[in-house]
MARGU-528890 format. One record per residue: residue number from 0; residue in one letter; chain; z, y, x of N, C-alpha, C, O in turn. Coordinates in Angstrom, 3 decimals, decimal comma. Example, Ala and Ser with C-alpha at 12.3 -4.5 7.8 and 13.67 -1.06 7.14 Angstrom:
residues 2
+-----+------+-------+----------+----------+----------+----------+----------+----------+----------+----------+----------+----------+----------+----------+
|  nr | rest | kette |      n.w |      n.v |      n.u |     ca.w |     ca.v |     ca.u |      c.w |      c.v |      c.u |      o.w |      o.v |      o.u |
+-----+------+-------+----------+----------+----------+----------+----------+----------+----------+----------+----------+----------+----------+----------+
|   0 |    A |     A |    7,800 |   -5,690 |   13,190 |    7,800 |   -4,500 |   12,300 |    7,800 |   -3,300 |   13,200 |    8,465 |   -3,319 |   14,236 |
|   1 |    S |     A |    7,080 |   -2,250 |   12,850 |    7,140 |   -1,060 |   13,670 |    7,870 |    0,030 |   12,900 |    8,039 |    1,138 |   13,409 |
+-----+------+-------+----------+----------+----------+----------+----------+----------+----------+----------+----------+----------+----------+----------+
This chain:
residues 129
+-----+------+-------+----------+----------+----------+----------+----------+----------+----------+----------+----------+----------+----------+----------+
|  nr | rest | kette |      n.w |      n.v |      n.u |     ca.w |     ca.v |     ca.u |      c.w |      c.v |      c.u |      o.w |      o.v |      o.u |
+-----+------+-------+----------+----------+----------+----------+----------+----------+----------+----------+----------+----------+----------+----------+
|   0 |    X |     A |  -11,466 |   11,489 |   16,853 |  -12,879 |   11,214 |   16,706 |  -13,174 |    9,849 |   17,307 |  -12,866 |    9,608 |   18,474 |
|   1 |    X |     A |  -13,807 |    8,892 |   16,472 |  -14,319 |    7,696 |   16,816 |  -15,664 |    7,909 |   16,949 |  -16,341 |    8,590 |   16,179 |
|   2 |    X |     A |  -16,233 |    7,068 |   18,360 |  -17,810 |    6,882 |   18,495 |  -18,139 |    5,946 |   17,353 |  -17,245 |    5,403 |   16,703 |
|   3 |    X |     A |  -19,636 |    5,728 |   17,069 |  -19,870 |    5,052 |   16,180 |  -19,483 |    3,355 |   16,719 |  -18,749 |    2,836 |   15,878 |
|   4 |    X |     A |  -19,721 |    2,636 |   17,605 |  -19,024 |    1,499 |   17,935 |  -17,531 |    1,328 |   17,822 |  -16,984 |    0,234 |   17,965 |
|   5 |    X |     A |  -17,104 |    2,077 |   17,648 |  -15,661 |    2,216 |   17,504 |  -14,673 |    2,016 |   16,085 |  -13,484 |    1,695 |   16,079 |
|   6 |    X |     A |  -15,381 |    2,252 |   15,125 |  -15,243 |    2,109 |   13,763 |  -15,766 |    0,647 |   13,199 |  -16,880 |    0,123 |   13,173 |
|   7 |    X |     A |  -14,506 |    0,243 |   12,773 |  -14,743 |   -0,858 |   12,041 |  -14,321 |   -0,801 |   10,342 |  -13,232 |   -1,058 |    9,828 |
|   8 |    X |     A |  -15,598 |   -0,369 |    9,696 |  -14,784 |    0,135 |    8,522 |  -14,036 |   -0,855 |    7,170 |  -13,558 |   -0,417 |    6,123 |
|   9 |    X |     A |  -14,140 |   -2,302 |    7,625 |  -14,071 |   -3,462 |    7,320 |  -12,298 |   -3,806 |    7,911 |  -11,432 |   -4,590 |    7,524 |
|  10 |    X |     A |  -12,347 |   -2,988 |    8,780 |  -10,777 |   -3,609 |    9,330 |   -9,808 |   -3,768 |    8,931 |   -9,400 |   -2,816 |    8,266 |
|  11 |    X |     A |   -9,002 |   -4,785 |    9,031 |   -7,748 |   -5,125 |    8,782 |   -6,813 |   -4,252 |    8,943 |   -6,496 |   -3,932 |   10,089 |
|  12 |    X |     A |   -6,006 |   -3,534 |    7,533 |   -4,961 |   -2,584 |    7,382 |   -3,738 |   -3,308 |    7,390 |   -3,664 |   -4,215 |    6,561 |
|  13 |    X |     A |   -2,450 |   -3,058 |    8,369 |   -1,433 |   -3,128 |    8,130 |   -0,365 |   -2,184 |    7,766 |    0,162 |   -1,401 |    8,556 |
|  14 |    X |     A |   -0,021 |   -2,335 |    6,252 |    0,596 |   -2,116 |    5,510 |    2,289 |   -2,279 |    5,593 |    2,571 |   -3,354 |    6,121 |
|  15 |    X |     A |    3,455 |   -1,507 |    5,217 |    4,730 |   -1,633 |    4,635 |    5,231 |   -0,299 |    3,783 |    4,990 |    0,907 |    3,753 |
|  16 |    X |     A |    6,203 |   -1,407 |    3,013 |    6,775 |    0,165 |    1,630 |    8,230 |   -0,519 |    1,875 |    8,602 |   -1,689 |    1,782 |
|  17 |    X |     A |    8,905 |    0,685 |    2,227 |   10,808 |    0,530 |    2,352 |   10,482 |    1,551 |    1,232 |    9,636 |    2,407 |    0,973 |
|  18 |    X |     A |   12,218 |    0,708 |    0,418 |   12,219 |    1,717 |   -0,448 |   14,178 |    2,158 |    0,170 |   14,949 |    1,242 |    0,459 |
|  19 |    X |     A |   14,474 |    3,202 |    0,222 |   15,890 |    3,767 |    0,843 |   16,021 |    3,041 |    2,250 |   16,934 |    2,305 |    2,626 |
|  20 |    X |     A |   14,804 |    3,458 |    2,975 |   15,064 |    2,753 |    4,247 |   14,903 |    1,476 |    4,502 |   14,897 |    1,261 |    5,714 |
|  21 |    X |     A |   14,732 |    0,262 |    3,653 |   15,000 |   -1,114 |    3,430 |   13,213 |   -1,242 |    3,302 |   12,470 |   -0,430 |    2,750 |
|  22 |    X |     A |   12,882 |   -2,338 |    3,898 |   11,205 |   -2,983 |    3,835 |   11,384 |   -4,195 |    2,633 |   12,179 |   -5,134 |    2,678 |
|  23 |    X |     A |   10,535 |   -3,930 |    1,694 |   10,231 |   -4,568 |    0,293 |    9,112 |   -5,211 |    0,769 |    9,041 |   -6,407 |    0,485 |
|  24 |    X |     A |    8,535 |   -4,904 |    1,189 |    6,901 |   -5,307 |    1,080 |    6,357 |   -5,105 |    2,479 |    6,460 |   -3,972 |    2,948 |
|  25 |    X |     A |    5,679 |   -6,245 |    3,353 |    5,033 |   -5,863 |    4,167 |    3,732 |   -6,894 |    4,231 |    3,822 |   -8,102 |    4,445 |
|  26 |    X |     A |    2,412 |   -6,100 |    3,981 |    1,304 |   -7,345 |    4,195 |   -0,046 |   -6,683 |    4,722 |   -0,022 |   -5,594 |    5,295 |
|  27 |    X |     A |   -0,844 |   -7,163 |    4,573 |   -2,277 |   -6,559 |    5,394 |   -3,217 |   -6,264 |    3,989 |   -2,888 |   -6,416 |    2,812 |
|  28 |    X |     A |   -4,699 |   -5,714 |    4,650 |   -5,674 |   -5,526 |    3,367 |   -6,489 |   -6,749 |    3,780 |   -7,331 |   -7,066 |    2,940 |
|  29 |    X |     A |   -6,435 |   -7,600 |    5,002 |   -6,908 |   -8,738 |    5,260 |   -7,738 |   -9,733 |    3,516 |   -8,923 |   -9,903 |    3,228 |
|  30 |    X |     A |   -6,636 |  -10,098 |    2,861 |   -7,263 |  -10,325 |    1,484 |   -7,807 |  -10,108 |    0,426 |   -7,808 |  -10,800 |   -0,592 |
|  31 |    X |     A |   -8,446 |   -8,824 |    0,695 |   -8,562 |   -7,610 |   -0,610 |   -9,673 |   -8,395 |   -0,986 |  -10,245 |   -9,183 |   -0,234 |
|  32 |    X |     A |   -9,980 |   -8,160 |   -2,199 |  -11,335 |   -9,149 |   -2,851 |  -12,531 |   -8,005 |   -2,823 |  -13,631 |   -8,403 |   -3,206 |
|  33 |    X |     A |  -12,453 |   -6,986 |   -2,517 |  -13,859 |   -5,897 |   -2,456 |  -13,456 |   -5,127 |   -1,221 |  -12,308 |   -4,692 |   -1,139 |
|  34 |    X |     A |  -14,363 |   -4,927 |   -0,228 |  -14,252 |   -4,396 |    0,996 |  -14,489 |   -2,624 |    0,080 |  -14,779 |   -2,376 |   -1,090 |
|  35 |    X |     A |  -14,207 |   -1,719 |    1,246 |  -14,179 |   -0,297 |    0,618 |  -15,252 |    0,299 |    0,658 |  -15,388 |    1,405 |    0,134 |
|  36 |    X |     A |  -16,213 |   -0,325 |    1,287 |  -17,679 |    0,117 |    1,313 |  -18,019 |   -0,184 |   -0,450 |  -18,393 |    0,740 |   -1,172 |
|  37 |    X |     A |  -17,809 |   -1,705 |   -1,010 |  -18,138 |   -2,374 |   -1,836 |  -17,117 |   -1,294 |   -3,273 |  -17,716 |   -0,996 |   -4,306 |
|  38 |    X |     A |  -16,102 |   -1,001 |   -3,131 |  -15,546 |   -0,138 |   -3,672 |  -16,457 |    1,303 |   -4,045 |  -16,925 |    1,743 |   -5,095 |
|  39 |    X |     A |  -16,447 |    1,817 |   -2,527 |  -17,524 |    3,260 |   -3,023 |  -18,541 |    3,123 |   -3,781 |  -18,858 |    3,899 |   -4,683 |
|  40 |    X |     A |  -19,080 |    2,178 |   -3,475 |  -20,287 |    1,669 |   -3,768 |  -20,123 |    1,540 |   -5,610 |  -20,663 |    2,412 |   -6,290 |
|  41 |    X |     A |  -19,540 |    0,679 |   -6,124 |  -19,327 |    0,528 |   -7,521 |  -18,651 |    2,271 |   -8,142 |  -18,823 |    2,636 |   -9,305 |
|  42 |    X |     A |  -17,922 |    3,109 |   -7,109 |  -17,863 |    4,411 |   -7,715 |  -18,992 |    5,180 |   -8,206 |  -19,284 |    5,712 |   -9,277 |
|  43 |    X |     A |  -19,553 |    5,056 |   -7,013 |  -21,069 |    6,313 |   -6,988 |  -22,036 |    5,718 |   -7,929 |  -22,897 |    6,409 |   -8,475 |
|  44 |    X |     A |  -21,894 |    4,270 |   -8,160 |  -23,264 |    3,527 |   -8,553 |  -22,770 |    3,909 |  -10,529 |  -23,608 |    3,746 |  -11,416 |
|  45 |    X |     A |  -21,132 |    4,466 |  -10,867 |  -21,126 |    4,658 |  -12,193 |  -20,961 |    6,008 |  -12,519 |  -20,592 |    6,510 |  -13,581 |
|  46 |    X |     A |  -21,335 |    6,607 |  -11,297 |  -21,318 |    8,066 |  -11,762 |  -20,511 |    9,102 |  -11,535 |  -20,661 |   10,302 |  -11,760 |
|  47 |    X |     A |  -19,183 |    8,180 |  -10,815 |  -17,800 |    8,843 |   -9,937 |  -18,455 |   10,190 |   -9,647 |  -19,685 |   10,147 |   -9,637 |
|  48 |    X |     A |  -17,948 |   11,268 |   -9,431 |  -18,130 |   12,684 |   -8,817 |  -17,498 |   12,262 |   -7,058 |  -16,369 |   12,577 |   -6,681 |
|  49 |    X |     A |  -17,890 |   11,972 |   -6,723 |  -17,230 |   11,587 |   -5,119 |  -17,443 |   13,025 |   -4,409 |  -18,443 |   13,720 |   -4,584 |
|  50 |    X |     A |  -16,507 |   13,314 |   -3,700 |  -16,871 |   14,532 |   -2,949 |  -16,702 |   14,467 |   -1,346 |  -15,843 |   13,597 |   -1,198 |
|  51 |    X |     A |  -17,002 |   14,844 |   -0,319 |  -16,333 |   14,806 |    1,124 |  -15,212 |   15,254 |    1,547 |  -15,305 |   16,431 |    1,895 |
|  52 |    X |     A |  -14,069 |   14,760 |    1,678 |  -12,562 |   15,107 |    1,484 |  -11,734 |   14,471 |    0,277 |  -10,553 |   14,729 |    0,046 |
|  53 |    X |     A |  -12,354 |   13,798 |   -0,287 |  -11,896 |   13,161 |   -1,651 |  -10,764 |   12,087 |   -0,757 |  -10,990 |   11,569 |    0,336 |
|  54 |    X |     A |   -9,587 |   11,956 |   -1,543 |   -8,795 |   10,883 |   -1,455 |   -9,246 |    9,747 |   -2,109 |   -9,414 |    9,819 |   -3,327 |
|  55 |    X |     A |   -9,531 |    8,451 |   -1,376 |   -9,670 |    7,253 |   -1,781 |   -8,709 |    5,993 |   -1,720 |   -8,531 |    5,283 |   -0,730 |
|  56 |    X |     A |   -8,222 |    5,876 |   -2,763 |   -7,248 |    4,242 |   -2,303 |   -7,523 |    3,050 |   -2,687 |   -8,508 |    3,218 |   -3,405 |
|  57 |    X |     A |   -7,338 |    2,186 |   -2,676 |   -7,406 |    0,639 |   -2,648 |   -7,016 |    0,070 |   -4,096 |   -7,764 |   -0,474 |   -4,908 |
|  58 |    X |     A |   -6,007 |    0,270 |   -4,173 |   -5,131 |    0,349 |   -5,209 |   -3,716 |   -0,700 |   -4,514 |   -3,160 |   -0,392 |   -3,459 |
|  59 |    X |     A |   -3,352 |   -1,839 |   -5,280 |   -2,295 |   -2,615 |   -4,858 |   -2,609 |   -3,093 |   -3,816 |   -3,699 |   -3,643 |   -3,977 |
|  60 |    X |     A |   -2,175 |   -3,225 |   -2,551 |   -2,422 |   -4,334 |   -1,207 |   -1,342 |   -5,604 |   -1,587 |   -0,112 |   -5,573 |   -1,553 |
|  61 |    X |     A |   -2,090 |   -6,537 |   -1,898 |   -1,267 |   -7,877 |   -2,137 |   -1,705 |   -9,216 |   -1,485 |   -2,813 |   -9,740 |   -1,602 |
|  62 |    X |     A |   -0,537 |   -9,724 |   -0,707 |   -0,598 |  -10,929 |    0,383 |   -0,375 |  -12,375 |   -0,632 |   -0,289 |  -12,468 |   -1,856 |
|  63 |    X |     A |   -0,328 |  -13,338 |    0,362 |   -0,446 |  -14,643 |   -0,461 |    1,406 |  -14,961 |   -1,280 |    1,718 |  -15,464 |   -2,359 |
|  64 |    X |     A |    2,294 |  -14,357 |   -0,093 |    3,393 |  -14,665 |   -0,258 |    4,389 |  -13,709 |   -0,598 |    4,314 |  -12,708 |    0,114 |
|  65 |    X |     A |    5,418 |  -13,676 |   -1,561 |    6,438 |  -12,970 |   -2,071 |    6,480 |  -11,628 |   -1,041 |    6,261 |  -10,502 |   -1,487 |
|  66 |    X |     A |    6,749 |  -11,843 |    0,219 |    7,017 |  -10,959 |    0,700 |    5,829 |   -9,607 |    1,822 |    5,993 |   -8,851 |    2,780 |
|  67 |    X |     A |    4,584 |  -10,065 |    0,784 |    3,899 |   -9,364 |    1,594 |    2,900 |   -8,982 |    0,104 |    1,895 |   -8,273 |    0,145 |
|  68 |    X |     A |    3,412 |   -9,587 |   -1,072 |    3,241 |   -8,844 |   -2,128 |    3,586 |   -7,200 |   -2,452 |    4,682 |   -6,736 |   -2,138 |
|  69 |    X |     A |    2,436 |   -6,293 |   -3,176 |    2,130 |   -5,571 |   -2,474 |    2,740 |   -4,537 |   -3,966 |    2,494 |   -3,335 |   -4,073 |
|  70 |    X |     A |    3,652 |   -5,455 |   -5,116 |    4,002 |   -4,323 |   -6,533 |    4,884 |   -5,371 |   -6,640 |    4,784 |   -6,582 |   -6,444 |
|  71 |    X |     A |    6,333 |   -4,173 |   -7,221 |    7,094 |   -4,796 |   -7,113 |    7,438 |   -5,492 |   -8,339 |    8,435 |   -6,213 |   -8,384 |
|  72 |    X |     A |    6,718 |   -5,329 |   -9,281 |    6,465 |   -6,403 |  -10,590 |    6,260 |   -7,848 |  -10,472 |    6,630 |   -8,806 |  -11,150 |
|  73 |    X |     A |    5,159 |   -7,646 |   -8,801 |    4,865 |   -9,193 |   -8,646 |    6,073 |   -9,504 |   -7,662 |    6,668 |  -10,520 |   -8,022 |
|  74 |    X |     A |    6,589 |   -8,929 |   -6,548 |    7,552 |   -9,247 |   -6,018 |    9,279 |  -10,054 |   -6,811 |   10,217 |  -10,664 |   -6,296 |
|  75 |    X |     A |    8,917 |   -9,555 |   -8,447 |   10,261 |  -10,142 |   -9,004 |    9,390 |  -10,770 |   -9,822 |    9,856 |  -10,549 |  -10,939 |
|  76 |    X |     A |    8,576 |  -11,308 |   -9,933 |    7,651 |  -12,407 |  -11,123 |    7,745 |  -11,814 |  -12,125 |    8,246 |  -12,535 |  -12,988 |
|  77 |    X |     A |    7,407 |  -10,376 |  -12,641 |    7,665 |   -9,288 |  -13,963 |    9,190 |   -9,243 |  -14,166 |    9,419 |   -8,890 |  -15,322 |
|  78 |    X |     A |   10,258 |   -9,458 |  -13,503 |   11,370 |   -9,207 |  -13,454 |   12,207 |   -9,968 |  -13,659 |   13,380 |   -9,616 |  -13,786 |
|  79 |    X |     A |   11,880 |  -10,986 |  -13,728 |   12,666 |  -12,612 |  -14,271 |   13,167 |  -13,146 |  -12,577 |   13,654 |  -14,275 |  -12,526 |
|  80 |    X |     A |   13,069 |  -12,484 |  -11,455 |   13,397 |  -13,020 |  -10,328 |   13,805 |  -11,874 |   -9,513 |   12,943 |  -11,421 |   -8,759 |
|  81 |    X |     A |   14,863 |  -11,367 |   -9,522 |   15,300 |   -9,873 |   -8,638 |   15,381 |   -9,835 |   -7,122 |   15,640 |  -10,925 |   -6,613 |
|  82 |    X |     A |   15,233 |   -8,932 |   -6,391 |   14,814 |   -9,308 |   -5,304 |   16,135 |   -9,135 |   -4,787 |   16,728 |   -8,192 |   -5,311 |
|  83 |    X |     A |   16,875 |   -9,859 |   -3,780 |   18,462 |   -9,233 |   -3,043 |   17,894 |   -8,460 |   -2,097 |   16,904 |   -8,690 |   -1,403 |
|  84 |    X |     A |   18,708 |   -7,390 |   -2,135 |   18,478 |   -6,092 |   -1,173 |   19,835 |   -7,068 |   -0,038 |   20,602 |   -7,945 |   -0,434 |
|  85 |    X |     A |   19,705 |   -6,457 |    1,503 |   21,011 |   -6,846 |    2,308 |   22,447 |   -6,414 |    2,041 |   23,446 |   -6,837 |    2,623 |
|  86 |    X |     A |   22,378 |   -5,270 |    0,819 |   23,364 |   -4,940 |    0,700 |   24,197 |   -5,739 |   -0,324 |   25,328 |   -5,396 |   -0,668 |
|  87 |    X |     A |   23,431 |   -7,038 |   -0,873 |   23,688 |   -8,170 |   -2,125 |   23,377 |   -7,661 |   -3,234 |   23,648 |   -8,394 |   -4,185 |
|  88 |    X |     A |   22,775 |   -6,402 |   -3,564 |   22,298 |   -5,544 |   -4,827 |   21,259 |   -6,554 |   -4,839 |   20,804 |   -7,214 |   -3,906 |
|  89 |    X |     A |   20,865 |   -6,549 |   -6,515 |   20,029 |   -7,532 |   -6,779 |   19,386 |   -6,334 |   -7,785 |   19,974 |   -5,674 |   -8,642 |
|  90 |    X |     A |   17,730 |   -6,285 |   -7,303 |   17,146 |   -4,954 |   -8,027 |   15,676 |   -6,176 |   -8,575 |   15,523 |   -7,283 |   -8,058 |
|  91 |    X |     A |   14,629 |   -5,517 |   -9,859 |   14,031 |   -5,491 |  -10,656 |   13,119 |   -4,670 |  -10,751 |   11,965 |   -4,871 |  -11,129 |
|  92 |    X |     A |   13,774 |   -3,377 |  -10,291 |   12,601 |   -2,269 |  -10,729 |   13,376 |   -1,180 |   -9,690 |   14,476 |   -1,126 |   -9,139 |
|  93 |    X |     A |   12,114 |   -0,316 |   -9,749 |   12,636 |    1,137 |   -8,674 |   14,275 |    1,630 |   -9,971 |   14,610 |    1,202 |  -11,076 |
|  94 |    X |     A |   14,663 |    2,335 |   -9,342 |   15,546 |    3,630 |  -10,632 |   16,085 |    4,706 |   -9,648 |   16,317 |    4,698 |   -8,439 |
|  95 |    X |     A |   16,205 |    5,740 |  -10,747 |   16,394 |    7,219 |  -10,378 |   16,880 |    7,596 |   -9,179 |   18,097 |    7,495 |   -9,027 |
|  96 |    X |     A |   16,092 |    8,087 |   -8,112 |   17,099 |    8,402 |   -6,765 |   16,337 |    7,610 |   -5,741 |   16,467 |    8,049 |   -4,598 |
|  97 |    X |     A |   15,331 |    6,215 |   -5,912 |   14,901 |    5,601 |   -4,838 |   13,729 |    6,306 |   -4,290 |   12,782 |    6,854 |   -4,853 |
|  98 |    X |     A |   14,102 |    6,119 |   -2,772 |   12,810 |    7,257 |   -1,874 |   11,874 |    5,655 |   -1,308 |   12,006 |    4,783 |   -0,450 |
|  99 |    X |     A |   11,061 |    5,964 |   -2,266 |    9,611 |    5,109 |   -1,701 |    8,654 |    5,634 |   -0,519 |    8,130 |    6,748 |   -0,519 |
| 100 |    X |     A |    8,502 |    4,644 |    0,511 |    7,843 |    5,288 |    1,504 |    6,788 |    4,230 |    2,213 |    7,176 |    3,178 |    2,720 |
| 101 |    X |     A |    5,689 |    4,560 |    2,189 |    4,321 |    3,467 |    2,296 |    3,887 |    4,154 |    4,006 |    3,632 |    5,312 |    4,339 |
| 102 |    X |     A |    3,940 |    3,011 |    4,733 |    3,132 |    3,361 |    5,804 |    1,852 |    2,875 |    6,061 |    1,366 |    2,589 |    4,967 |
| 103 |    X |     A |    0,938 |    2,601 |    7,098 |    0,240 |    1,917 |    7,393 |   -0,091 |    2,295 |    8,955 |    0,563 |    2,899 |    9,805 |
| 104 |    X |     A |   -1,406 |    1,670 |    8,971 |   -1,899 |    1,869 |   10,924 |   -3,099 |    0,809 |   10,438 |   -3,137 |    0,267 |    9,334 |
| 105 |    X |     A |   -4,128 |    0,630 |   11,584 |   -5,030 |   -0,045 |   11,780 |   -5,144 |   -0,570 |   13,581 |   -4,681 |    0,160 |   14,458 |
| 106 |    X |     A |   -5,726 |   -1,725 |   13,864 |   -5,132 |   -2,174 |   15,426 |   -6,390 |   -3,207 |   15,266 |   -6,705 |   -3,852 |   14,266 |
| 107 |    X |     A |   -7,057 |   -3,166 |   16,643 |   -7,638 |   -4,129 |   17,456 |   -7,807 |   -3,901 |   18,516 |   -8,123 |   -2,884 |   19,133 |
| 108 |    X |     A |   -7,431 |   -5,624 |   18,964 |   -7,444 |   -5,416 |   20,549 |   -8,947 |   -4,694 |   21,497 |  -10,171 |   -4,824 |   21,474 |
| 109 |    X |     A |   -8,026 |   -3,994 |   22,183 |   -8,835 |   -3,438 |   23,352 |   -9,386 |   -1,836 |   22,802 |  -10,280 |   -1,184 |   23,341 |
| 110 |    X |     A |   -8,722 |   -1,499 |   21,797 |   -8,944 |    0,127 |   21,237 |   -7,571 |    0,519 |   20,728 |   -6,787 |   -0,299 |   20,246 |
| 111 |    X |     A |   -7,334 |    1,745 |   20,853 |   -5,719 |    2,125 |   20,374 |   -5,568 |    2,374 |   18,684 |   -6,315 |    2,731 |   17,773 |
| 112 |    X |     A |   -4,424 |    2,044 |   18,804 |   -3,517 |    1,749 |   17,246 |   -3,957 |    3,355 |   16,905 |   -3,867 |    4,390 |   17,566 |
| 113 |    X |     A |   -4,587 |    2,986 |   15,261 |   -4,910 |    4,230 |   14,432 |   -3,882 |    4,122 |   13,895 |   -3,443 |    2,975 |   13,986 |
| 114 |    X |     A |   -2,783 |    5,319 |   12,941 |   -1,739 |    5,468 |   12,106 |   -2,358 |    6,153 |   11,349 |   -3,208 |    6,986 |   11,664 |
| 115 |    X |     A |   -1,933 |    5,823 |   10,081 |   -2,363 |    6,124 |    9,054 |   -1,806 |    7,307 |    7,977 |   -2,211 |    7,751 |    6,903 |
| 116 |    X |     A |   -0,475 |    7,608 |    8,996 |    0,535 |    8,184 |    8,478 |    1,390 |    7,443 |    7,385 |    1,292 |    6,252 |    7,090 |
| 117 |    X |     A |    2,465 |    8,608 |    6,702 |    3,425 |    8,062 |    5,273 |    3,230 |    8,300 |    4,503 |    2,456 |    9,254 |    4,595 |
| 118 |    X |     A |    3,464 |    8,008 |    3,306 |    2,991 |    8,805 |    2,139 |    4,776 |    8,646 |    1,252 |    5,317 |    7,541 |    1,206 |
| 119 |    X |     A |    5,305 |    9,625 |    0,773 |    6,698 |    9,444 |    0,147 |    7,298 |   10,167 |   -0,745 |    7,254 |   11,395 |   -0,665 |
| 120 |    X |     A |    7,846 |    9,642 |   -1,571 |    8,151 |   10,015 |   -3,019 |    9,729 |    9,785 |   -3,270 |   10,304 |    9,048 |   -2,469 |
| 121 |    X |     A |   10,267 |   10,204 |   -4,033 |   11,314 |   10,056 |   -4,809 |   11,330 |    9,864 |   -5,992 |   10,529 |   10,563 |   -6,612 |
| 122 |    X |     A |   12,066 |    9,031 |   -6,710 |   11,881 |    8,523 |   -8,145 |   13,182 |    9,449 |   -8,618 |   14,360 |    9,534 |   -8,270 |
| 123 |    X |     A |   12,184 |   10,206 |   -9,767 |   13,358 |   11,218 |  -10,319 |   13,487 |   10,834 |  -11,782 |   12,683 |   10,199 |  -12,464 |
| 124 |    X |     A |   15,168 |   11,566 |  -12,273 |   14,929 |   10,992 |  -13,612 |   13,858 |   11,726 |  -14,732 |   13,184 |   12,751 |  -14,628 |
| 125 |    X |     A |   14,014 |   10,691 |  -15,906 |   12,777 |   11,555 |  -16,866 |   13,652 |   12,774 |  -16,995 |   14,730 |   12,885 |  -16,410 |
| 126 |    X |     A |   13,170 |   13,614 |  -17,732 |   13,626 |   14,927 |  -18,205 |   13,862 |   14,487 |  -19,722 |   13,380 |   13,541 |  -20,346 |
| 127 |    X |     A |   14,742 |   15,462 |  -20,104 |   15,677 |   15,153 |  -21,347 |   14,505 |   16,227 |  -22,438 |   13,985 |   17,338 |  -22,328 |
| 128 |    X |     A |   14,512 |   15,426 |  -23,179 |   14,059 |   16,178 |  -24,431 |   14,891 |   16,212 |  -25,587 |   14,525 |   16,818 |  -26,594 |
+-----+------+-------+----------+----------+----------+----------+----------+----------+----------+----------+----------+----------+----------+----------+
């Protein structure tokens, strides 16, 4: 529970997505072009069903630079630029078997680090028809 001085609902999110353990992406919501107030706001104002408990996201979090780019489409320039993993694998796109895992937190000085928790998936194959 946050007092109302305590909430900054404007604040700077720090963001990272490892995909098999490995960090692809790490950047902030620092640049987002619509704050999430400004977000709800364009939901409710078209008629969204918003409810209390509703999951809300952002969508892509994307930084100025390659590596704090926030999809990995833009991270390989639509795939014409592969990213080297440390292991010298040179990847393009997720494929079958990669465990995607998004963290976050929120932090300013002189109040304690909010976590935001993980959110994590596995990329499975399609199913055979």
């Amino acid at each position: 529970h946050l007092a109302a001085d305590e909430w900054d609902p404007e604040a700077d999110h720090e963001m990272t997505v490892t995909v098999d353990g490995e960090v692809w992406s790490r950047g902030t919501t620092a640049g987002r072009r619509w704050t999430f107030g400004q977000m709800l706001a364009h939901h409710a104002s078209n008629g969204c069903n918003l409810q209390p408990g509703d999951l809300f996201g952002s969508g892509t979090v994307s930084g100025p630079s390659r590596e704090s780019y926030g999809c990995l489409l833009e991270i390989t320039r639509r795939g014409e630029e592969p990213l080297e993993l440390p292991s010298g694998e040179r990847r393009t796109f997720l494929e079958d078997g990669d465990e995607v895992t998004l963290h976050g937190f929120c932090e300013r000085e002189g109040y304690r680090r909010i976590g935001l928790g993980e959110c994590r998936g596995r990329v499975e194959p399609a199913p055979r028809l």
